[in-house]
C-alpha positions in Angstrom: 13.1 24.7 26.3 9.8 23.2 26.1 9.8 23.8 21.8 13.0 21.4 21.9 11.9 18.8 24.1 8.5 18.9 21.4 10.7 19.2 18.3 13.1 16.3 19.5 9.9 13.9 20.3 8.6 14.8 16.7 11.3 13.9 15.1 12.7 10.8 16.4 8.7 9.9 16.4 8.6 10.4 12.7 11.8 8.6 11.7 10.0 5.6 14.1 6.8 6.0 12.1 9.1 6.3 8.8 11.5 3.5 9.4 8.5 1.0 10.0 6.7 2.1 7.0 9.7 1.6 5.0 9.8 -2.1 6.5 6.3 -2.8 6.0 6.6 -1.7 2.0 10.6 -3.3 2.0 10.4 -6.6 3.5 10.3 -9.9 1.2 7.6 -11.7 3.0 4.6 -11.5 5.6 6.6 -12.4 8.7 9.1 -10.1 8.1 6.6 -7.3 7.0 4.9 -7.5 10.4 8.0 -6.3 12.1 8.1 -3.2 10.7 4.3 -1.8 12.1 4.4 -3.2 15.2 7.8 -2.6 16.4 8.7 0.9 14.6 5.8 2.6 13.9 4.1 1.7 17.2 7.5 3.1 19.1 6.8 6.3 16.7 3.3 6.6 17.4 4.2 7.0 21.2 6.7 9.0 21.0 4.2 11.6 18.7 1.7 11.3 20.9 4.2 12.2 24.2 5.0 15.2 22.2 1.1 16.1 21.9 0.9 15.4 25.1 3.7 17.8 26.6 2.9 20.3 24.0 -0.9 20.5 25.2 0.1 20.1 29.3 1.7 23.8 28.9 -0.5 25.4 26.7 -3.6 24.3 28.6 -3.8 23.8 32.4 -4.0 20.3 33.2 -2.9 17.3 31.9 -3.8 15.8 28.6 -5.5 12.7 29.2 -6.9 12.6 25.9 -2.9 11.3 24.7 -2.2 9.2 27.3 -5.3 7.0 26.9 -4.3 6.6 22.9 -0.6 5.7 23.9 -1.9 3.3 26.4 -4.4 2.2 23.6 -1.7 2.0 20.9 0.3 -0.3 23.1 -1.7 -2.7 24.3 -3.2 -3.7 20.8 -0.1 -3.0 18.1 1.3 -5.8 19.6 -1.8 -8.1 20.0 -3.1 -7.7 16.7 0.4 -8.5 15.3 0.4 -11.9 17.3 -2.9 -12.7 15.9 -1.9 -11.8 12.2 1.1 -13.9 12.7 -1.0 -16.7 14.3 -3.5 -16.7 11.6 -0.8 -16.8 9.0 0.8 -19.9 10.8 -2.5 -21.8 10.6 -3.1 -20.9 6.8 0.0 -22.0 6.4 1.3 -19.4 4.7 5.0 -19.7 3.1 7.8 -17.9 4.0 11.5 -17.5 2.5 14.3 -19.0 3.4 15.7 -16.3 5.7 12.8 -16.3 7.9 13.9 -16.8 11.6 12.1 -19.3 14.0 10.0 -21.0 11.4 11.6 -24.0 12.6 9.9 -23.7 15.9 6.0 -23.5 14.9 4.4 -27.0 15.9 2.1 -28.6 13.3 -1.3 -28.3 13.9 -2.7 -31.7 14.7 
């Protein structure tokens, strides 16, 4: 039972980590590329790492704190590093297509 529960976090953790990569390589321009690693991958990433996690908890006694720090890790800074990017990006300026959502609502820098 324990092989399927693994096998079943691997998989949906590598169509995560494949769907965002896709996005990040697809997506016309910077805004919209940024969705892709910090939404996908990062919800890929976590789910690999839970299946590391339950794999190692019954093959060694214990449980695998090694994993759970990374996923708490991976968490906390996917999405603050993707602020930041987006944040620096806004104060450069940077253009963005006509499709972009919520461009409308960045205030000019004064």
């Amino acid at each position: 039972m324990t092989e399927w529960i693994i096998s079943i976090l691997l998989l949906i953790g590598g169509s995560f980590v494949l769907v965002g990569s896709i996005g990040l390589v697809k997506m016309p321009d910077f805004f919209m590329r940024l969705h892709g690693p910090t939404k996908a991958t990062t919800l890929g990433m976590a789910s690999l790492l839970t299946a590391a996690m339950v794999f190692f908890s019954t093959t060694q006694a214990g449980v695998s704190v090694k994993e759970i720090l990374i996923s708490l890790f991976l968490l906390l800074t996917a999405p603050i590093s993707g602020y930041m990017m987006i944040k620096a990006a806004i104060h450069h300026k940077l253009e963005s297509i006509e499709r972009t959502k919520g461009i409308d609502n960045i205030e000019d820098d004064v």
